[in-house]
C-alpha positions in Angstrom: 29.3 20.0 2.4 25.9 20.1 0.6 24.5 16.9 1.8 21.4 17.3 -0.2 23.4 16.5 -3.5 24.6 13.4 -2.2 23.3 9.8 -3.0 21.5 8.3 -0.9 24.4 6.0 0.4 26.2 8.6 1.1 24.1 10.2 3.6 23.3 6.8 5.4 26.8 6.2 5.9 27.0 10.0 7.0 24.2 9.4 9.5 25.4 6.4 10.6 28.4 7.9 12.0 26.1 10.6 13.9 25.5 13.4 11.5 22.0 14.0 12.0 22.0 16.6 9.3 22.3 13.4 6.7 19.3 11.9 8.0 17.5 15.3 7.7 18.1 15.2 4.0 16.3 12.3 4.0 13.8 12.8 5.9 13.3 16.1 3.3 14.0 13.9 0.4 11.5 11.3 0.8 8.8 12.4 3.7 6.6 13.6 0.5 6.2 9.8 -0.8 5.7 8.5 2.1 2.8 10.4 2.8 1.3 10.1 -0.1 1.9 6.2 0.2 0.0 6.6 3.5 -2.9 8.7 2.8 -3.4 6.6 -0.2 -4.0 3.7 2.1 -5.7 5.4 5.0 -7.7 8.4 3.3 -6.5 10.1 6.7 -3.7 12.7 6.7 -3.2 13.0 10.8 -3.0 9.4 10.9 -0.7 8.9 7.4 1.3 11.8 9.2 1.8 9.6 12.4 3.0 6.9 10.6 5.6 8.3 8.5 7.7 9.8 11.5 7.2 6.2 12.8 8.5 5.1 9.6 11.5 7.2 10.2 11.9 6.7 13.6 12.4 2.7 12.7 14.7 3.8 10.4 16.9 5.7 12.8 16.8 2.8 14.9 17.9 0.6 11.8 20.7 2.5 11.0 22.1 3.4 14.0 22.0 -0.2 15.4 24.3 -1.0 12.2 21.3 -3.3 10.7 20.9 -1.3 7.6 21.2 -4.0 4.4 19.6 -2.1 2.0 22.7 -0.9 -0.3 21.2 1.4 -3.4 17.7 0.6 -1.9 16.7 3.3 0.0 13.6 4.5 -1.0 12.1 0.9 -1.4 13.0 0.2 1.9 11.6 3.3 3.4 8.2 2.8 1.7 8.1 -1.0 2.7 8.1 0.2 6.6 5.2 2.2 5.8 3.7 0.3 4.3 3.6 -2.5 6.8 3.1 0.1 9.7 -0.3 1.0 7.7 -1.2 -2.9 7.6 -0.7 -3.2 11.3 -2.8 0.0 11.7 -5.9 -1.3 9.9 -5.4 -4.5 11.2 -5.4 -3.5 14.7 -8.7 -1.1 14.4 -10.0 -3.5 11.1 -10.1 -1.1 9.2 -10.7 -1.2 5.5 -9.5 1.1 3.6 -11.2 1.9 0.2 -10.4 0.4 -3.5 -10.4 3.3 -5.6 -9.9 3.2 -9.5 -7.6 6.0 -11.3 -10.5 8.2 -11.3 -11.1 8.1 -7.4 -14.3 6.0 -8.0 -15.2 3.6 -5.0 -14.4 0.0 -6.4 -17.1 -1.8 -4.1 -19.7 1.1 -4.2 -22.6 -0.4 -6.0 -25.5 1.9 -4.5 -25.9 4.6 -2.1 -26.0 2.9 1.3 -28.9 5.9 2.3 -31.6 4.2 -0.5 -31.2 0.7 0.6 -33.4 -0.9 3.1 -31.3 -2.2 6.4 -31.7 -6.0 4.8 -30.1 -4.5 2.1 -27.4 -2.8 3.1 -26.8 -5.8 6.1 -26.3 -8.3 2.8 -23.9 -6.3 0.6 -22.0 -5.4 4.0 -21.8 -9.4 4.4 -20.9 -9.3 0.4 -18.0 -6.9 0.9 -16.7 -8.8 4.0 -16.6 -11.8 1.8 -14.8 -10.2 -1.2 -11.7 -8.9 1.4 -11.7 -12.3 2.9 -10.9 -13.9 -1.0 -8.5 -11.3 -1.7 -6.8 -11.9 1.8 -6.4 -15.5 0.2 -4.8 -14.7 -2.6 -1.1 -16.3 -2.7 1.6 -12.9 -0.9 2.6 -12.1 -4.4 -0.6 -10.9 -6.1 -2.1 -9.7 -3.1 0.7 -7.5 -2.3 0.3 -6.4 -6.0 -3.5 -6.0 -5.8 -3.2 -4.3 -2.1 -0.8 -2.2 -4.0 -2.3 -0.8 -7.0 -6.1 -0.3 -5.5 -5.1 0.3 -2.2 -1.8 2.7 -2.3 -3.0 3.6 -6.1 0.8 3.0 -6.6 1.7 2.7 -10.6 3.3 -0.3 -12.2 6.4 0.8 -12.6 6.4 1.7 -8.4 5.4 -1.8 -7.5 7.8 -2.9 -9.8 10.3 -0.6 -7.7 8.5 -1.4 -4.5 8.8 -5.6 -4.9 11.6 -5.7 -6.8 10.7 -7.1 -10.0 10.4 -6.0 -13.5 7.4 -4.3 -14.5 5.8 -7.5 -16.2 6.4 -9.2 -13.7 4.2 -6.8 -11.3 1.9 -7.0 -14.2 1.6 -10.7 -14.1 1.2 -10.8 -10.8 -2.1 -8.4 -10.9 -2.9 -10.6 -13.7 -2.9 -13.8 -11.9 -4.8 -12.0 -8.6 -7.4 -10.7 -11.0 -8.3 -14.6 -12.0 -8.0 -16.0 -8.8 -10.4 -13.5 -7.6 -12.6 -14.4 -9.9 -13.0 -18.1 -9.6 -13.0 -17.6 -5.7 -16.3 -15.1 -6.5 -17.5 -18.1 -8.4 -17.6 -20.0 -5.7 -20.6 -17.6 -4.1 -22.9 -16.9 -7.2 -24.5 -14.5 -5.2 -21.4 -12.0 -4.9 -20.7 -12.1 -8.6 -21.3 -8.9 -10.0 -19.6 -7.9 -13.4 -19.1 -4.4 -12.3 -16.7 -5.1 -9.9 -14.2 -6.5 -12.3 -14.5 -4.7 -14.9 -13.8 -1.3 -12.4 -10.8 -3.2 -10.5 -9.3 -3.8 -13.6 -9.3 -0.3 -14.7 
């Protein structure tokens, strides 16, 4: 049988039944985008390595324990463990993974840390810490869309996938995150700087 032209229902129901070469195609299939969802979010390829065998090891468990739901779905589903696995991570050590624009720009790097004075740098530390506690605010929707697209540098059409929802949705969404941002920064006069918004909504 060649297993690695079959659909992706196919080999779940294949492995399901205990053919571990089904779940091997998968593993080959999609291990590529789950790294890259990873290291996106982490900017650490040892660590976005450990997670996505941890991704797939949930999986496993999933399947086999007959609690796979996600008909047609695969892929999203997949990325969605990984994604939350990378959450807890930074979480756990509070971590905070870098905003980057398409370019690879830092969103929230304003000056080079090295010039400023410790006064300095102390305030726009406290100035960052502030902007992540507005975005972690922001309704589940357009954070998850935000945490998306700067975070995982995922494209439209892949949150779209990702979520679930049509692309202008997704679009919407970032839309709406973008303003509420916005008038939460207004709120602090002293965070607002125009360069962050106009690079965040690159």
């Amino acid at each position: 049988m060649r297993y690695k032209e079959l659909p992706d229902g196919e080999l779940v129901k294949l492995f399901a039944e205990g053919n571990q070469q089904a779940f091997e195609v998968i593993v080959r299939r999609y291990q590529s985008r789950l790294l890259t969802h990873c290291y996106m979010m982490l900017k650490d390829r040892y660590a976005a390595e450990d997670l996505v065998q941890e991704a797939f090891l949930k999986a496993v468990t999933t399947i086999r324990s007959g609690r796979y739901n996600e008909e047609g779905k695969l892929l999203p589903w997949l990325m969605r463990i990984a994604h939350n696995l990378v959450i807890d991570r930074v979480r756990k050590q509070k971590r905070n993974p870098e905003v980057v624009t398409e370019d690879g720009s830092p969103v929230f790097s304003m000056l080079d840390f090295a010039t400023e004075s410790a006064e300095a740098a102390r305030m726009r530390d406290d100035q960052y810490v502030t902007i992540r506690e507005h975005i972690k605010t922001l309704p589940e929707a357009q954070r998850e869309v935000l945490l998306l697209r700067h975070f995982a540098g995922m494209s439209f059409k892949e949150i779209a996938e990702h979520t679930n929802v049509s692309i202008n949705t997704a679009l919407g969404r970032m839309r709406y995150a973008l303003i509420n941002l916005r008038k939460k920064m207004h709120i602090h006069p002293d965070l607002h700087d125009k360069n962050i918004y106009a690079t965040i909504e690159r």
